[in-house]
N, C-alpha and C positions, 0 to 999 in steps of 0.2 A: 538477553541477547544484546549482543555491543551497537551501537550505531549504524558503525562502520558495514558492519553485517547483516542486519536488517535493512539498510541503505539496497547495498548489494543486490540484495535477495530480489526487492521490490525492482530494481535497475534489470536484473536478469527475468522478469517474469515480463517486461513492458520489451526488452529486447526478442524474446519470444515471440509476441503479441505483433510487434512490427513486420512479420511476413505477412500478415495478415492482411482483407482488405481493410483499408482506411476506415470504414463506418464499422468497422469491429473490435478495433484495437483498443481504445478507450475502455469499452466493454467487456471484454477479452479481461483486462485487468483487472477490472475491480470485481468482476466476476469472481474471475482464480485468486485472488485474496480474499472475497468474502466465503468461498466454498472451503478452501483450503489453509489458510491464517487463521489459529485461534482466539480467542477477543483482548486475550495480554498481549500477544502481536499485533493486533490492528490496533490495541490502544497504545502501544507503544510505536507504530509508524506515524500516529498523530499527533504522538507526545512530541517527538522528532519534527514532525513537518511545521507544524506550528509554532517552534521555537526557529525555525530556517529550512527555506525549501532546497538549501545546496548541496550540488552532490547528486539532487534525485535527476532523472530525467523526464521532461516536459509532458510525456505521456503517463508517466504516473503520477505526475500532480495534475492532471486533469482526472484520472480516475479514481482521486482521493473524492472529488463528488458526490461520486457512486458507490463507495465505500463503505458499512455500515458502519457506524461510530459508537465502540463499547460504550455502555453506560454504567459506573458505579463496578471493574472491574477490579480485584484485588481489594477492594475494601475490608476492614475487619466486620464483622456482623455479630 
């Protein structure tokens, strides 16, 4: 998936998330990416955030915390 679109993705799920109450929303996020993001998606929004957080919005670089962080995804074996 492109940058630009997994960028997106994670921006429209924190835009979601902000109706919500304040002590939810952080949560809210990295929940619905840990439930629902495969671990080449959450390794590739880390790949991303970690080379530059721009572009993302403020709520979901706080809920990259709570994120699980693939280990050893796509390796050859």
């Amino acid at each position: 998936m492109s940058p630009d679109k997994l960028r997106y993705q994670a921006n429209q799920i924190a835009t979601f998330f902000a109706s919500q109450p304040e002590a939810e929303q952080i949560e809210g996020v990295a929940d619905h990416i840990n439930k629902f993001w495969d671990p080449r998606m959450r390794m590739q929004l880390f790949e991303i955030s970690d080379q530059s957080t721009e572009g993302f919005q403020p709520m979901v670089l706080a809920a990259l915390e709570k994120v699980k962080r693939p280990v050893g995804v796509g390796s050859a074996g």
